[in-house]
N, C-alpha and C positions, 0 to 999 in steps of 0.2 A: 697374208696376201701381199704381192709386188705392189707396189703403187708406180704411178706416172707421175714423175717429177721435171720439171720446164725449168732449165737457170736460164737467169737470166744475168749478163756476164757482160763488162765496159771491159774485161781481157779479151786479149790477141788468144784465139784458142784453135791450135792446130789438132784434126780429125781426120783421119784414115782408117783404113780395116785393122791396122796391128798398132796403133798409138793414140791416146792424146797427150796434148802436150802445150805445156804453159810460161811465160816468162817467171811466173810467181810459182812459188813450191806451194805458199799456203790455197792456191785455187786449186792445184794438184789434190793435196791433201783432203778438201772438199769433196772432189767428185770421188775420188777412193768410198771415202764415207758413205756418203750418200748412194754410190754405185754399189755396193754389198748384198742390195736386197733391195732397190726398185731399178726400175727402167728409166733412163736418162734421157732427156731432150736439150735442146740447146739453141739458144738468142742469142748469141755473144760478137764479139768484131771477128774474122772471118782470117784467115793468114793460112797463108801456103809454105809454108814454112816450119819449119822442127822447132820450137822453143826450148828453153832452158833446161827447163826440168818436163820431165817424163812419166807418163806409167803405161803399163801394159795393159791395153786394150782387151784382151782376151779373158784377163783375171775373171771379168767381171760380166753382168747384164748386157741388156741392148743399151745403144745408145745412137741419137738419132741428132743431126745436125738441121736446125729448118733457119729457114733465110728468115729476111728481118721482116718478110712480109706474108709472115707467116700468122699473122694476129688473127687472121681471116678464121685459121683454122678451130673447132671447136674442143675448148681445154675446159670441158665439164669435168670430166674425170680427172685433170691434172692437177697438181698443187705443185706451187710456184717457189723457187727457192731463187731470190734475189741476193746477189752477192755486191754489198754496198750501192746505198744510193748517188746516183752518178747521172747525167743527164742521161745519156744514150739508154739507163734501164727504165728509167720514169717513163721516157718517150714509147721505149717497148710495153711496159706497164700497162699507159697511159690505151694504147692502140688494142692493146687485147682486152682491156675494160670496156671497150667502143661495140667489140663484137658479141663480149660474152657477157652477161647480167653479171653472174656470179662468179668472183674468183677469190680462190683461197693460196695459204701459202705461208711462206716466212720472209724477211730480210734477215740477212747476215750481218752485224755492224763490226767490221773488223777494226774501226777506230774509233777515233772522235771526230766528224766530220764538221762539226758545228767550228767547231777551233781550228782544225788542217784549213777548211774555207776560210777562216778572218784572217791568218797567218800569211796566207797567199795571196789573198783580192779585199782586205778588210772589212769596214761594215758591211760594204755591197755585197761580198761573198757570205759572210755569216747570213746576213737576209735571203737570200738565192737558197742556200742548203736549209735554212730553216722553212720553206716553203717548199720545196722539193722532198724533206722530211715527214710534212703534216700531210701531204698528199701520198706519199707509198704508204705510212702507216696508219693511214684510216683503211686501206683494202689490205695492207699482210699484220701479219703477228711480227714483233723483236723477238729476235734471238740477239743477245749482245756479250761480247767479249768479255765486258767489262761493269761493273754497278757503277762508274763513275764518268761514265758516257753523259755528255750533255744530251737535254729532252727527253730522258728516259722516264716513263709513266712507272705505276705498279706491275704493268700486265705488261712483262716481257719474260722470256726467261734468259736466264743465265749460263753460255755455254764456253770455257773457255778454251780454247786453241791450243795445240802441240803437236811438233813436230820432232817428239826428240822418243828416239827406236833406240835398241839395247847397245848399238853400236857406240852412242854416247856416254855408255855408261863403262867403257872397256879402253882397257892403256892409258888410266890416265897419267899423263906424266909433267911431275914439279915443277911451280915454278922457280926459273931464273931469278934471285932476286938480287942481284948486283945491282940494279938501278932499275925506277919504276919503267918497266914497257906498259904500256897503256894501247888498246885495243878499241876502235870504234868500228863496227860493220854494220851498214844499212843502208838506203838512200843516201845520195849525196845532194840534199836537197833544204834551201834556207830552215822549212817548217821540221826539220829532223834535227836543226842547232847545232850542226856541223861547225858552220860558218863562224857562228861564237866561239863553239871551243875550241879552234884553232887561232880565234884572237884573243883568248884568253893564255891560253900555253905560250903564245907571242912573250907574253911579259913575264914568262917564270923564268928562271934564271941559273936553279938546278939541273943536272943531269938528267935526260928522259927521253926514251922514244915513243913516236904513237903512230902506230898504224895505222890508216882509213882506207878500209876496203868496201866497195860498191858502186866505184865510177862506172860510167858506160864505157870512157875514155879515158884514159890513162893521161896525168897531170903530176907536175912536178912542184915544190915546194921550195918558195925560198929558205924557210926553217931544213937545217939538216936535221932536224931532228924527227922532222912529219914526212912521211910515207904515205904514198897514195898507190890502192893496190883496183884494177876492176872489178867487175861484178866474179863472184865466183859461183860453181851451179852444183861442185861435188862436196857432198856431205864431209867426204874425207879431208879434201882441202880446208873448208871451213870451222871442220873440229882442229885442222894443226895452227891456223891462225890463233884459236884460244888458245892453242898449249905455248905458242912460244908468247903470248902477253900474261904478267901479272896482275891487271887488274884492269874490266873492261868497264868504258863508258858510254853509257849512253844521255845524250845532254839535247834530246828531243823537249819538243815546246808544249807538244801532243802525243798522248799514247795510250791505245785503249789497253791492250794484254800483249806486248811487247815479244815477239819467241825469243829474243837474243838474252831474256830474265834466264829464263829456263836451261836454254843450252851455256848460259858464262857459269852458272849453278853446277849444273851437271858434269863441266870440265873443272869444279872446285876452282872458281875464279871468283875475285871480291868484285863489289858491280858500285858504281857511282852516278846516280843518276840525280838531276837538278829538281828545285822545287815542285816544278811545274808539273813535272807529274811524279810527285812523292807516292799518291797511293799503288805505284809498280810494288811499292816494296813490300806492300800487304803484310802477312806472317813468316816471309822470309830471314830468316839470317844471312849476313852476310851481302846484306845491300846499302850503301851510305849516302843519305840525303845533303844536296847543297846545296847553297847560296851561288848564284852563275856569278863568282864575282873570283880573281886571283888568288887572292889571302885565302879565301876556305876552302878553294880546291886548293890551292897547296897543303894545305892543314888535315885537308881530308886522304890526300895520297899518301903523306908523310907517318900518318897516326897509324894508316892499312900496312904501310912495308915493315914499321914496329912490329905492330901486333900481329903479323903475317899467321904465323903458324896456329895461334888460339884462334883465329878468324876462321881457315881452312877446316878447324875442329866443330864449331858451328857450323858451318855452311852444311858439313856433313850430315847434319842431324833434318835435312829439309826431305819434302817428298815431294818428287819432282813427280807432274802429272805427264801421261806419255802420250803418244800418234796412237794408239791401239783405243785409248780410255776416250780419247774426243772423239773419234771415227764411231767409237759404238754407240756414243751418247749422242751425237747427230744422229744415225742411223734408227736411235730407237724412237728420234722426235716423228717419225712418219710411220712408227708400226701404227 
């Protein structure tokens, strides 16, 4: 039986007869999912505009856009699929809890929000999301990225995210290793630690280049040696940024289930990511934990470009979970 499923969404989410369409691939991702086999409705911020990434509207079910003052409406039969706690969903939450007694549902934790809030607004923000946290999950269930989410009880389940279809697993082609190219693509945002390891490469003194792709705006670097590329939105494009890097980094402060693990993997790329969040590396091959400090990423790129080829030979032996196996395992959370 279809069910009636309500996101609720703090995305820009563009709605027509033949598209939706999102700045995030991973909310795309979602509704694919979840669009397979119920009927879709939709709370989210409102944009007349094509976004980033895309899907085909027709693939799938009904789907129904309601304004924000829609809470009026009766969601007995609906179950609620919240995508991150964020003020604008609580408030929606909050307003449809006014109308309706009973409401059921999930939250999607796609990060660590306890930690992305201290990083940005410190105690006061930790305090804000932890309160805004203890209020969506006394009315939904967790679904979470990750077992290493702060606040997390017994009674969630475990669902992890992927975006990587067969296409990544096709052409792959060697790296370069005349000298480390190093690869960051994500936000270009302090709580991502951008910012750091750009002033940590400041003071290395060897041969090296590194990429950072995901500006809104295009920025130039005093270092010749760091490149700054924009957001990019084609699969294609962002599979050849890993081919032409050696070894990618990610030197985030926070991170629940990271996709950029899975696609550096998949392009048989060595992954370096910092303390902070060591548990990326789970039972991975092929990912190297470090000290945010010079001397050990030097030591950590230097040990990768040696041992290049045995690394590559590991990495191989990994199973990378794909876009089909998350879609279905969302999908079966509402048979």
């Amino acid at each position: 039986m279809n069910k009636k499923i309500l996101i609720l969404s703090n995305d820009k989410i563009f709605i027509n007869n033949d598209k939706i369409s999102s700045d995030y691939n991973d909310t795309i991702n979602i509704i694919e999912g979840l669009a397979k086999k119920n009927h879709l409705s939709f709370i989210c911020k409102n944009t007349k505009k094509i976004r980033n990434f895309v899907t085909i509207k027709k693939k799938y079910r009904k789907f129904k856009r309601k304004n924000f003052f829609s809470f009026k409406d009766n969601f007995k039969n609906y179950k609620i699929f919240m995508i991150s706690i964020t003020p604008f969903n609580l408030f929606a939450l909050i307003l449809i809890k006014i109308f309706n007694r009973k409401i059921r549902g999930f939250v999607y934790l796609r990060s660590d929000g306890h930690k992305e809030y201290f990083y940005k607004y410190g105690l006061i923000g930790r305090f804000f999301y932890e309160l805004m946290f203890k209020i969506v999950t006394n009315f939904l269930e967790i679904l979470a990225v990750s077992r290493h989410l702060s606040g997390l009880k017994e009674n969630y389940t475990l669902i992890k995210p992927s975006e990587i279809e067969n296409k990544w697993f096709l052409k792959r082609k060697k790296a370069d290793l005349r000298k480390p190219k190093l690869l960051y693509l994500g936000r270009y945002k302090k709580e991502k630690g951008v910012f750091s390891l750009t002033n940590i490469l400041d003071s290395i003194n060897f041969n090296f280049e590194l990429n950072i792709v995901g500006l809104k705006k295009k920025i130039t670097s005093a270092n010749g040696k760091v490149k700054f590329f924009n957001e990019v939105n084609s699969t294609k494009k962002i599979i050849s940024f890993y081919d032409k890097c050696n070894i990618f980094v990610l030197p985030s402060y926070t991170e629940g289930a990271p996709k950029v693990i899975s696609e550096s993997l998949a392009r048989y790329r060595p992954i370096i990511v910092f303390e902070e969040i060591k548990h990326v590396k789970e039972n991975f091959k092929g990912i190297f934990v470090c000290r945010r400090q010079t001397k050990d990423l030097t030591n950590k790129i230097r040990y990768i470009m040696k041992n290049y080829k045995y690394i590559i030979k590991e990495i191989k032996k990994n199973k990378i979970h794909t876009k089909k196996q998350f879609q279905n395992k969302l999908s079966k959370i509402f048979q």
